[in-house]
BAFI-3210 file (N, C-alpha, C; in Angstrom, 3 decimals, decimal comma, padded with zeros to 6 digits):
// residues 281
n [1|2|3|4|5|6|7|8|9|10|11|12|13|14|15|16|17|18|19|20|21|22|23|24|25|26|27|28|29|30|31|32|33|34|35|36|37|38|39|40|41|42|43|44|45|46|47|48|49|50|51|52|53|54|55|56|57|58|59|60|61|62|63|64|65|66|67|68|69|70|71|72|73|74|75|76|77|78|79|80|81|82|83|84|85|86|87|88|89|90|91|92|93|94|95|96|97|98|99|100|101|102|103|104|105|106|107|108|109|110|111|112|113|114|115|116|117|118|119|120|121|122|123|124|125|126|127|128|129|130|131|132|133|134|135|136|137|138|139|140|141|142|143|144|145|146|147|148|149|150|151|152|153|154|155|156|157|158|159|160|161|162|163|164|165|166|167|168|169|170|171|172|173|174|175|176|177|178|179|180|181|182|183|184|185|186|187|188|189|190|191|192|193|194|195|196|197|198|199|200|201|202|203|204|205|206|207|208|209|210|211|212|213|214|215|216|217|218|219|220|221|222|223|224|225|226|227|228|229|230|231|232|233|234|235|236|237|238|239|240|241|242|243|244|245|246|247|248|249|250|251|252|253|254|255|256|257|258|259|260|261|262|263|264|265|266|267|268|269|270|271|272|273|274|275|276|277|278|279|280|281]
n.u [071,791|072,188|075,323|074,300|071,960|073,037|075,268|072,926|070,957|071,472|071,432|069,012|067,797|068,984|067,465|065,275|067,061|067,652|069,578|071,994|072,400|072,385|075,673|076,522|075,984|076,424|079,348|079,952|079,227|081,135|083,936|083,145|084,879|087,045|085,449|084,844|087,248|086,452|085,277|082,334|082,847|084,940|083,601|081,821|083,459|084,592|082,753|081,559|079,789|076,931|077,227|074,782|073,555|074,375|073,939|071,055|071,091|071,696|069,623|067,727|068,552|068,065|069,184|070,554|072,195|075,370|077,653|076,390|075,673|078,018|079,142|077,763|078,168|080,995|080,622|080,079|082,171|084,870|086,792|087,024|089,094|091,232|091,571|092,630|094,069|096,098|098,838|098,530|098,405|096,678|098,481|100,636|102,013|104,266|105,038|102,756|102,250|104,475|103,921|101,349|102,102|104,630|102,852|100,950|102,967|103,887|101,633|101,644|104,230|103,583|102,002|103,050|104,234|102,800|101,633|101,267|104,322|103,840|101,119|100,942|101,641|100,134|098,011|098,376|099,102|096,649|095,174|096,830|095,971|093,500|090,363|088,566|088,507|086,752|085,716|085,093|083,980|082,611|081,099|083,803|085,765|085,026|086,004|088,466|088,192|087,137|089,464|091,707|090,163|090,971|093,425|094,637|093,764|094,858|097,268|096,628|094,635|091,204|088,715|086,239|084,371|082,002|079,547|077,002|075,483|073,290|074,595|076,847|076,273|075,013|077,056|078,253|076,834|077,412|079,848|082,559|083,908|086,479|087,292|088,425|087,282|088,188|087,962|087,656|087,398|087,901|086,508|085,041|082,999|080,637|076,816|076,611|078,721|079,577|077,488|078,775|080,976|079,676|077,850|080,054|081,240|079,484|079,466|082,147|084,522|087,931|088,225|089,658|090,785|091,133|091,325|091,047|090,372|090,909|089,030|086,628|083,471|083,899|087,030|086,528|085,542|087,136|089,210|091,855|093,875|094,769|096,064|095,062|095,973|094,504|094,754|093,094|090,256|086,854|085,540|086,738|086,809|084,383|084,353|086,313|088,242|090,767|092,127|094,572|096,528|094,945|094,806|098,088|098,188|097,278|098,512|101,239|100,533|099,995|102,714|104,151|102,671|103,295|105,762|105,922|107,127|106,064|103,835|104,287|103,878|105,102|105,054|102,853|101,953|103,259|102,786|100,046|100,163|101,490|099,274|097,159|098,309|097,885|095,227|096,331|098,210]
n.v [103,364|106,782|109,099|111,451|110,086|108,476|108,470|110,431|109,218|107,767|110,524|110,973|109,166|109,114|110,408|108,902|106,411|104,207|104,001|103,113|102,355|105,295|105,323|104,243|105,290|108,057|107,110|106,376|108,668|110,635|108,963|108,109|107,255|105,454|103,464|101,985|100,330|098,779|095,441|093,983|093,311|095,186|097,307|097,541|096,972|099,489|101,156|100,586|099,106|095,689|093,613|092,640|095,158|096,857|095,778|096,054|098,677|099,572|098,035|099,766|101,572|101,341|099,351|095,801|094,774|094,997|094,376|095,336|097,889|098,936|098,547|100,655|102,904|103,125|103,674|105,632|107,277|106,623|107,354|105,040|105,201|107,482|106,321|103,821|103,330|104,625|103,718|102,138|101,969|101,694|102,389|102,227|099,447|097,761|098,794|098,996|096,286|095,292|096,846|095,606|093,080|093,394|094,703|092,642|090,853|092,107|091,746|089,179|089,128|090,341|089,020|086,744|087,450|087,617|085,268|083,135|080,429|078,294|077,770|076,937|075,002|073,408|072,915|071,436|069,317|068,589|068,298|065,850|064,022|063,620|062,223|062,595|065,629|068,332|070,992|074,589|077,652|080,549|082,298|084,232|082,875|080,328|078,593|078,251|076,326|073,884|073,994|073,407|071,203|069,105|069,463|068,498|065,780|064,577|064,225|062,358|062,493|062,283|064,002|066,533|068,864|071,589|073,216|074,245|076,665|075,349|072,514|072,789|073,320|071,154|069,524|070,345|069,009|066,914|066,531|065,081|064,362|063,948|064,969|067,368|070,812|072,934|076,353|078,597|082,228|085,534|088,275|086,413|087,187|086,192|085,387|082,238|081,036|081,398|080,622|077,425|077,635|077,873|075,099|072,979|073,445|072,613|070,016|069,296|069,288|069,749|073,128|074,912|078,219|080,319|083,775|087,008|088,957|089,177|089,411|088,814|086,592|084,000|083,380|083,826|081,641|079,766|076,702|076,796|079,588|081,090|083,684|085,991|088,135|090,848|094,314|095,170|097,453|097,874|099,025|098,222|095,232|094,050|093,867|092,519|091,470|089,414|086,625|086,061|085,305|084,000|081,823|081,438|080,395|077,814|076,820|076,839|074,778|072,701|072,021|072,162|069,575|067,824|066,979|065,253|062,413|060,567|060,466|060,216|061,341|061,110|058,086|058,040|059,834|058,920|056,462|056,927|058,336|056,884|055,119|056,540|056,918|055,733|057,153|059,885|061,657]
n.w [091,864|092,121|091,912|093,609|095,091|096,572|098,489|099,353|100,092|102,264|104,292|104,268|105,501|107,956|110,378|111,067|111,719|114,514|117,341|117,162|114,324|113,652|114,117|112,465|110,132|110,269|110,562|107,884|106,324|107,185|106,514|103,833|101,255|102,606|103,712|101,299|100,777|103,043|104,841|105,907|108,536|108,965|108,919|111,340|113,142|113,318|113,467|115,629|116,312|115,797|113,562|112,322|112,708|110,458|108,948|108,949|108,728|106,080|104,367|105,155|103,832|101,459|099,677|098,663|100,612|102,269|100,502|098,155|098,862|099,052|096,233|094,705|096,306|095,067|092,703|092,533|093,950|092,912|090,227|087,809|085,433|086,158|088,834|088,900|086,374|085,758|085,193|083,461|080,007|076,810|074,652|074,844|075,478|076,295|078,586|080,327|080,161|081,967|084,368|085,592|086,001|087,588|089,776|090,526|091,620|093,723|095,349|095,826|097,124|099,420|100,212|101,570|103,261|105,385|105,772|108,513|109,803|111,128|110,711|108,689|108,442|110,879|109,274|106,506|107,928|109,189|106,428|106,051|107,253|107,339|106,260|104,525|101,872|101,524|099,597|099,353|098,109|096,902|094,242|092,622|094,127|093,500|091,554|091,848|094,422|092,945|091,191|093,098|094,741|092,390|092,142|094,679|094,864|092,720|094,549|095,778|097,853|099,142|097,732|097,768|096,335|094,798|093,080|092,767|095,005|096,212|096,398|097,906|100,200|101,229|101,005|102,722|105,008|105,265|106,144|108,674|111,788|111,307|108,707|106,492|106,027|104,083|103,166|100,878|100,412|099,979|101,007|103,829|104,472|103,241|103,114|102,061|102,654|105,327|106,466|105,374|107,150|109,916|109,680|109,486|111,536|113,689|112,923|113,566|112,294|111,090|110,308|107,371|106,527|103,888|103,595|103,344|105,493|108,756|110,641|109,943|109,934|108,971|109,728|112,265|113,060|111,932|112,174|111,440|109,949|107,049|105,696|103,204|100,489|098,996|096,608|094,874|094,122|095,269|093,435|090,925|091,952|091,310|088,564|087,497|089,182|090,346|091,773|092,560|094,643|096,367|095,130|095,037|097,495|097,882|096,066|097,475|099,449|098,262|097,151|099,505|100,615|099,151|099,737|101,432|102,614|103,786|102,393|099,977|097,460|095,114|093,931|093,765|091,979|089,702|088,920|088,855|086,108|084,621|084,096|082,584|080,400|077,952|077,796|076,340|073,469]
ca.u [071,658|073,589|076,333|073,773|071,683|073,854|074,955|071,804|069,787|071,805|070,972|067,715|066,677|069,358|066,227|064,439|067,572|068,138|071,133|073,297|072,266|072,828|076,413|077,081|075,579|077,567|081,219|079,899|079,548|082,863|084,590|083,361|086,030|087,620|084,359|084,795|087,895|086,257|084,062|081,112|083,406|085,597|082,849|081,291|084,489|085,064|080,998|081,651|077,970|077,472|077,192|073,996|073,324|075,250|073,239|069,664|071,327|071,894|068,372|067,297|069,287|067,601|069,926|070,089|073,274|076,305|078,344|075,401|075,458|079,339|078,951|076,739|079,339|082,235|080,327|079,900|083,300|086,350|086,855|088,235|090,795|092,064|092,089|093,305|094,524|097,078|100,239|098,431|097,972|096,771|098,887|101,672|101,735|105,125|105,083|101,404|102,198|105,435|103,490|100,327|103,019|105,348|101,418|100,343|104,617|104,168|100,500|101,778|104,971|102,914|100,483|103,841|104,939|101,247|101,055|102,356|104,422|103,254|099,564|100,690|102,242|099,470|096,727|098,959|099,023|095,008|094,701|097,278|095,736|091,867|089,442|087,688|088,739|085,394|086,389|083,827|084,170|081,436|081,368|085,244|086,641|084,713|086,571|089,554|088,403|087,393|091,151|092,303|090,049|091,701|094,801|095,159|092,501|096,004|098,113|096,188|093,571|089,841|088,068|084,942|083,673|080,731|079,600|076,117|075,302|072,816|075,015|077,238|075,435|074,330|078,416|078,819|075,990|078,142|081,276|082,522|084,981|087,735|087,552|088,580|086,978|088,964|087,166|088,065|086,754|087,870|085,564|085,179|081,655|079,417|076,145|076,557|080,416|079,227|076,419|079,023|081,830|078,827|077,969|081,304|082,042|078,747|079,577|083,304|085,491|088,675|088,049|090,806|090,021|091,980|090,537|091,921|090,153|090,831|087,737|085,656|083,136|085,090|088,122|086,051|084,885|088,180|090,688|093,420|093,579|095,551|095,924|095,536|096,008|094,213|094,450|092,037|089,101|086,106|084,595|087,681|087,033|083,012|084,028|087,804|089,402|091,465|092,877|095,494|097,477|094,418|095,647|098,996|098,265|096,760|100,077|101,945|100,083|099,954|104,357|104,959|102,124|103,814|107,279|105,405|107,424|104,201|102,365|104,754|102,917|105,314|105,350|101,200|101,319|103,948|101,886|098,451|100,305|101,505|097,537|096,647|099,199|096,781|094,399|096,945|098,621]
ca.v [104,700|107,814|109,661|112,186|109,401|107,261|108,905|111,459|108,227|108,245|111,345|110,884|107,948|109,332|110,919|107,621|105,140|103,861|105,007|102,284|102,906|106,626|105,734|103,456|106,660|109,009|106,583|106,259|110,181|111,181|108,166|107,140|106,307|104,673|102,562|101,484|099,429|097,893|094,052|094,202|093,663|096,284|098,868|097,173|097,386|101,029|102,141|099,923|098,586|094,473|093,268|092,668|096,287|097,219|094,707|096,543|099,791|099,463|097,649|101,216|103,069|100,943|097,833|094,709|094,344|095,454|094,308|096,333|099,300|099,389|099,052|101,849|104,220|102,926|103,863|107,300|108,088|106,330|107,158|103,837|105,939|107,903|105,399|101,984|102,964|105,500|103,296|101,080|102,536|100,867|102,819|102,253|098,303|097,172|099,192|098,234|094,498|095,247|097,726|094,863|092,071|094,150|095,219|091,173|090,294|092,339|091,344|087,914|089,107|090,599|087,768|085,419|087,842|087,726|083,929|082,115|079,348|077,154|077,678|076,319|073,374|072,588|072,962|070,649|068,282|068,156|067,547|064,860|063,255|063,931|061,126|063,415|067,234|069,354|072,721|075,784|078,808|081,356|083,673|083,734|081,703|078,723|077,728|078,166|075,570|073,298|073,658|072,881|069,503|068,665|068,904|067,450|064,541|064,196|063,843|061,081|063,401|062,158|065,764|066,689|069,901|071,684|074,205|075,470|076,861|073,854|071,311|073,137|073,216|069,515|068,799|070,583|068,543|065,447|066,110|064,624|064,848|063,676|065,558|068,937|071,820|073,908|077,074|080,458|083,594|087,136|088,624|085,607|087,240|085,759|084,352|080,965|080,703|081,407|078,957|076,407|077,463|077,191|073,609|072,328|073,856|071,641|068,912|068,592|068,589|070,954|074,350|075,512|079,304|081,063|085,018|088,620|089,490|088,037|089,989|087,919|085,471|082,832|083,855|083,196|080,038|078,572|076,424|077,474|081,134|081,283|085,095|086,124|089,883|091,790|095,552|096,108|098,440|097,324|098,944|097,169|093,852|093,921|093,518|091,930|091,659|088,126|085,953|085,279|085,629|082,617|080,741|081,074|079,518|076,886|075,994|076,368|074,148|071,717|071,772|071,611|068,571|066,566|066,903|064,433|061,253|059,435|060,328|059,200|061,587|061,178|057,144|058,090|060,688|058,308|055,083|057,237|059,186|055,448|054,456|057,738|057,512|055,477|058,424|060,951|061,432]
ca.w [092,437|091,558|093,106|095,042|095,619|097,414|099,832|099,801|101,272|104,278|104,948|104,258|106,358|109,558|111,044|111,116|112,674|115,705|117,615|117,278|113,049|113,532|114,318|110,821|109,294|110,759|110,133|106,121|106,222|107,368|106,071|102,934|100,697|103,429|103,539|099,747|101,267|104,004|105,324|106,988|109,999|109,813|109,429|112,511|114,456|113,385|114,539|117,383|116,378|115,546|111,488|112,487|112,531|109,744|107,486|108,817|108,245|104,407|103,801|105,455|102,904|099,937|099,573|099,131|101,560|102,746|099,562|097,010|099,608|098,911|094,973|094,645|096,334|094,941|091,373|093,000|094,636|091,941|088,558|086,944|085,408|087,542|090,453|088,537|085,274|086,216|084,845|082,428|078,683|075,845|073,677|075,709|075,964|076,955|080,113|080,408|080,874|083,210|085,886|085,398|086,387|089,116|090,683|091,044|092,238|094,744|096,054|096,379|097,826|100,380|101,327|101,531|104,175|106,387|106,132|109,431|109,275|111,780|110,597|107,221|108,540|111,114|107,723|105,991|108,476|108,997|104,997|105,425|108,138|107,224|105,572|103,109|102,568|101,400|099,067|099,252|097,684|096,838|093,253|091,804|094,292|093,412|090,445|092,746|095,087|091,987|090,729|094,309|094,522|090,941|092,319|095,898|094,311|092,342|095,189|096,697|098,965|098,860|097,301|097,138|095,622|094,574|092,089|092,860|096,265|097,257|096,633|098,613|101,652|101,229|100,931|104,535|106,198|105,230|106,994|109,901|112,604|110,818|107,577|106,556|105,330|103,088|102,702|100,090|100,637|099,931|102,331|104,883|104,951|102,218|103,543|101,886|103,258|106,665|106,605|105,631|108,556|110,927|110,013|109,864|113,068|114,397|112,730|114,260|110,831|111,261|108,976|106,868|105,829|103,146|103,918|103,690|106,814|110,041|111,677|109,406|110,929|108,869|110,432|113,997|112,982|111,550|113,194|110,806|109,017|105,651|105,492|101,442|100,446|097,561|097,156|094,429|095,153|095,212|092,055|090,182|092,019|091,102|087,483|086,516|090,229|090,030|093,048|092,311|096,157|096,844|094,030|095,257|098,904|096,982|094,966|098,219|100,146|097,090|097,244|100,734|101,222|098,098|100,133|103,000|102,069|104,343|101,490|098,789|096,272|093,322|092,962|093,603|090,522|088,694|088,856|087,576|084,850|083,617|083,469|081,776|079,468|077,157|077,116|075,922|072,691]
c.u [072,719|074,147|075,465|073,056|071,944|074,327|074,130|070,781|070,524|071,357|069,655|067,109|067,542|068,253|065,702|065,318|067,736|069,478|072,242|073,438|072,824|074,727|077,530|076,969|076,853|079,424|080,895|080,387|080,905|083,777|084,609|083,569|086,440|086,819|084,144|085,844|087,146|085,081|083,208|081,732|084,325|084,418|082,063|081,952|084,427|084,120|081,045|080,199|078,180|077,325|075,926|073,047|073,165|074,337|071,388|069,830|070,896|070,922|067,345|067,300|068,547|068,522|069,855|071,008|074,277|076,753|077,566|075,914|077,326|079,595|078,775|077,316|080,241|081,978|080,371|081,120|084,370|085,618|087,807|089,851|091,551|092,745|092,745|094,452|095,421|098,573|099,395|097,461|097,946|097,508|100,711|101,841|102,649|105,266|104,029|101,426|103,269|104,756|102,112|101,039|103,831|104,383|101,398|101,859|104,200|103,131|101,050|102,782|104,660|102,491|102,139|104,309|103,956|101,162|102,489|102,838|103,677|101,425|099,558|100,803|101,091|098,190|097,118|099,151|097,761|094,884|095,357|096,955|093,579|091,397|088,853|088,291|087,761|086,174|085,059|084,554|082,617|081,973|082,314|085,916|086,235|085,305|087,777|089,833|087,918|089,256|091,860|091,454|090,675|092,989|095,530|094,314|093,696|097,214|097,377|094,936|092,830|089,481|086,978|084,588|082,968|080,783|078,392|076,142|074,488|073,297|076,202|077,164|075,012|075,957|078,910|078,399|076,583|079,659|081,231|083,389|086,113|087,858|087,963|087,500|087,524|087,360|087,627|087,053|087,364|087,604|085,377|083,379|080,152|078,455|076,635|078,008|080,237|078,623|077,471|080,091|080,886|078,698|078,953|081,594|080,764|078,993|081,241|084,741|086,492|088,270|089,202|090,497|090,941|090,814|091,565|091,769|089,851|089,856|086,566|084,653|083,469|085,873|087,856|086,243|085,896|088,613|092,177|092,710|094,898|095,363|096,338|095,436|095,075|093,892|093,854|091,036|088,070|084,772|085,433|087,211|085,617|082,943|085,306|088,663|089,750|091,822|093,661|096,609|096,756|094,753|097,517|099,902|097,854|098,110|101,187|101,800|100,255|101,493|104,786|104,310|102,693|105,491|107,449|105,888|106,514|103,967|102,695|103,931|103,838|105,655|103,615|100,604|102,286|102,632|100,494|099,025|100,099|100,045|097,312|097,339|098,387|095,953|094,902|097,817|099,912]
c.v [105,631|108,276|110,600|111,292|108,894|107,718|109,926|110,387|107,991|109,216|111,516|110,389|108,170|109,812|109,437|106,386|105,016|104,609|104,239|102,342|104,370|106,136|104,971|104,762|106,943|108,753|107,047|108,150|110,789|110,240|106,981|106,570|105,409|103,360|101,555|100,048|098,193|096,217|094,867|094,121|094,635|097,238|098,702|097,522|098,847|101,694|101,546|099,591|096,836|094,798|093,376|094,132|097,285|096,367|095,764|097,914|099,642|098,493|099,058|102,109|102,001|100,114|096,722|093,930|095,239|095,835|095,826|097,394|099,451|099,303|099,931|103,373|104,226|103,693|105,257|107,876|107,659|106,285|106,209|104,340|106,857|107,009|104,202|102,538|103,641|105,179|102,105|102,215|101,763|101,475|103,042|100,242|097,659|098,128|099,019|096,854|094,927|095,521|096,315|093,805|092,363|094,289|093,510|090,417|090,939|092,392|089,907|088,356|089,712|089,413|086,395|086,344|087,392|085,859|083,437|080,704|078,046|076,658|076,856|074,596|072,660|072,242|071,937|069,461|067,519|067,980|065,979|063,615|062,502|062,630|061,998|064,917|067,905|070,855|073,217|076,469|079,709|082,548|083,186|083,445|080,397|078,029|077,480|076,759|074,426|072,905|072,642|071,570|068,859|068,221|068,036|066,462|063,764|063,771|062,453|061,300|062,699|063,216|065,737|068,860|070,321|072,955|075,524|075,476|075,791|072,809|071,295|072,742|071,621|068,814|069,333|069,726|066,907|065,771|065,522|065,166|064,938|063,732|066,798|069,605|073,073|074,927|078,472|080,861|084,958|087,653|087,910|086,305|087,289|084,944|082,971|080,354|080,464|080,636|078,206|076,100|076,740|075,675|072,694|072,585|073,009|070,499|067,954|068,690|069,927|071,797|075,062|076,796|079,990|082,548|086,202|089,349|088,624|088,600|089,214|087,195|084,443|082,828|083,410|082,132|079,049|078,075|077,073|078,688|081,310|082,348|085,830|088,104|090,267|093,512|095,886|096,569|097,539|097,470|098,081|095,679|093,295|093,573|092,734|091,490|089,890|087,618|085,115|085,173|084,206|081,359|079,935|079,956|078,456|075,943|075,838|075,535|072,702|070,896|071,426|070,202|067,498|066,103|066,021|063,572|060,056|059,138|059,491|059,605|061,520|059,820|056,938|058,925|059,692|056,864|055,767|057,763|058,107|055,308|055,157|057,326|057,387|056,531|059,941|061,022|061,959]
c.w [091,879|092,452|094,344|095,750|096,977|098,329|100,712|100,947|102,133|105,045|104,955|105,165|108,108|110,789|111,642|111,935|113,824|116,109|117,465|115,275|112,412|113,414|113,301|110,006|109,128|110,312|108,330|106,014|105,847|106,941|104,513|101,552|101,581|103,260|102,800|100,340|102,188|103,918|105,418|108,518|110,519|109,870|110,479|113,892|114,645|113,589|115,268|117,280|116,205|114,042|111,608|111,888|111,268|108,375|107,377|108,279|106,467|103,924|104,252|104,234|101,645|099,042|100,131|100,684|101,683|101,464|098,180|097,701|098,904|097,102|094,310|095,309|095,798|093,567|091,213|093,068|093,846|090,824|088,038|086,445|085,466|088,567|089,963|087,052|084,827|085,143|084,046|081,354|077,726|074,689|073,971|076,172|076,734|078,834|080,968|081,327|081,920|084,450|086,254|086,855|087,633|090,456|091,368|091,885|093,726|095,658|096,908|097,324|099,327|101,395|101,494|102,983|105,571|106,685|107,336|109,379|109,861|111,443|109,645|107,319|109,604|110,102|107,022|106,527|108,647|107,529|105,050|105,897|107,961|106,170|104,162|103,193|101,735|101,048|099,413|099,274|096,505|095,452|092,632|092,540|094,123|092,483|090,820|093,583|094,297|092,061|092,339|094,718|093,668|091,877|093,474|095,537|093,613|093,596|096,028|097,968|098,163|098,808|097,181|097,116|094,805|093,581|093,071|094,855|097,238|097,636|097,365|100,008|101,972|101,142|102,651|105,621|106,032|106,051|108,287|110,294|111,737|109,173|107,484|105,540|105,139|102,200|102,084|099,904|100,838|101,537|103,772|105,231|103,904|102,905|103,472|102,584|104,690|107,149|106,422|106,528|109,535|111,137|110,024|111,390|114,054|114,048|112,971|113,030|111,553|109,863|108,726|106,330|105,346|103,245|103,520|104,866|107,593|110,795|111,087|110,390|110,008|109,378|111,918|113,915|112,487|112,380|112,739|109,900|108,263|105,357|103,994|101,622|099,555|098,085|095,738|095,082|095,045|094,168|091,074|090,427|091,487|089,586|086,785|087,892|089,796|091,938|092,754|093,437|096,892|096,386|094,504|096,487|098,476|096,531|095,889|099,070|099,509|097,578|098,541|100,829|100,028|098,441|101,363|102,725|102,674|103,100|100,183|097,351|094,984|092,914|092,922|092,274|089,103|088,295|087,764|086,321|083,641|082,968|082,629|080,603|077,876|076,549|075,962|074,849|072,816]
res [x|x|x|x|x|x|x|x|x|x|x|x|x|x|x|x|x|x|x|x|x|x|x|x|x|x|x|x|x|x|x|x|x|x|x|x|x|x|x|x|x|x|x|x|x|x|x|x|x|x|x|x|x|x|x|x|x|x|x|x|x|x|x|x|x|x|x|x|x|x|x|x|x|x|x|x|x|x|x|x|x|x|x|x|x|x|x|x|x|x|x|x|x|x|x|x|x|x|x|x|x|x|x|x|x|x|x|x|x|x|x|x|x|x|x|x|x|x|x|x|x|x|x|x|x|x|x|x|x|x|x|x|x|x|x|x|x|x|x|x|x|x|x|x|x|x|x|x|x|x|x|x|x|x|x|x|x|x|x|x|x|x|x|x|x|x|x|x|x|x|x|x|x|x|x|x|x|x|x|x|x|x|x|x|x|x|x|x|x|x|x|x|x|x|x|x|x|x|x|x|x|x|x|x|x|x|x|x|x|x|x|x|x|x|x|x|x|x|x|x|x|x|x|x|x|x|x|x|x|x|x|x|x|x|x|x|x|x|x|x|x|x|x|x|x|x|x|x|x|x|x|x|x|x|x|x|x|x|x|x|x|x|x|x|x|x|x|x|x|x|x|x|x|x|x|x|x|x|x|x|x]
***
């Protein structure tokens, strides 16, 4: 859609919504840049409507979802460079990489401030305690929760993780009580993510949820909430955004749970390196 488009079909189809629809309208209207930032749950909280709503709305307006509906303005309302590229010049490189590097220092140094401690240490305790621990991650955190089976699979954790979305869903309907599910998500509100809080949360396993938003319905549905940051936009994050603040809960979770002397993970990574060693030149 184009810029009049996009938000012309709001005004187009306001005639035609409901009243609890009229009043998603009405927030987008007067608010939307603001909008570009937001879930599906904050703009729920902030029309005081459900998600529910908010999902029929924007199949009204001629989308496929929430996420599309917020694409399709973002394409409208920020100019790439203007809004991102302000302090990065390609003709300009060394100050380029610094502001690049200072930008991502101080994302993490953020999300190190938001994470509680006790949450980390009871998360760390359910992996260390758990029979199996189950990754999911949806889009570009799935290679995330890949890396993160790799590596607690190295400390002595039983891992299992999945690629495509079915085998996903067919890795949730296997948990039990006494496993974890370690789940990344951005959003905390991707269909397929949600489907697999839900069945963990029927099937008894504790849910570990690395998120940015605690209004999420991951965020409901966890036991523990690993609070990650990102402040790209959301036309930036649709084509290059990184997670690297998810990555980082990842590598801290990794360090504190290899400091468990229970676990005894470095005569458990010494012993395999020995075997390996064969393989490696």
């Amino acid at each position: 859609m184009s810029q009049i488009n996009t938000l012309s079909a709001v005004e187009n189809i306001y005639p035609d919504l409901f009243e609890q629809e009229k009043k998603v309208a009405e927030y987008i209207l007067k608010n939307h840049k603001k909008v570009i930032d937001m879930s599906v749950s904050d703009l729920a909280d902030s029309s005081n409507v459900s998600e529910a709503t908010i999902m029929r709305f924007c199949k009204k307006a001629g989308f496929k979802g929430f996420y599309h509906f917020k694409i399709s303005l973002a394409k409208d309302t920020i100019d790439p460079e203007k809004d991102f590229s302000t302090d990065i010049d390609l003709n300009n490189m060394e100050d380029s990489i610094h502001n690049i590097f200072m930008y991502k220092m101080e994302e993490i140094k953020r999300c190190s401030n938001l994470l509680d401690p006790e949450t980390v240490k009871k998360s760390i305790a359910a992996i260390s305690n758990c029979e199996t621990m189950y990754l999911f991650g949806a889009g570009n955190t799935n290679p995330i929760a890949i890396f993160a089976a790799y590596q607690f699979n190295q400390c002595g954790i039983k891992t299992i993780a999945n690629v495509t979305p079915e085998m996903q869903i067919n890795s949730a309907f296997c948990l039990k009580e006494n496993d974890v599910c370690l789940i990344i998500s951005n959003s905390g509100s991707t269909n397929m993510i949600v489907d697999v809080a839900e069945i963990a949360k029927e099937k008894g396993a504790t849910i570990i949820a690395i998120t940015s938003y605690l209004k999420s319905p991951l965020a409901k549905l966890a036991d523990f909430v690993l609070t990650s940051v990102t402040s790209e936009k959301i036309f930036f994050e649709a084509f290059s955004s990184t997670r690297m603040c998810h990555m980082a809960i990842i590598d801290l979770l990794l360090l504190l749970f290899s400091k468990d002397e229970k676990r005894n993970v470095y005569k458990y990574n010494s012993d395999r390196e020995e075997y390996l060693a064969k393989y490696k030149s």
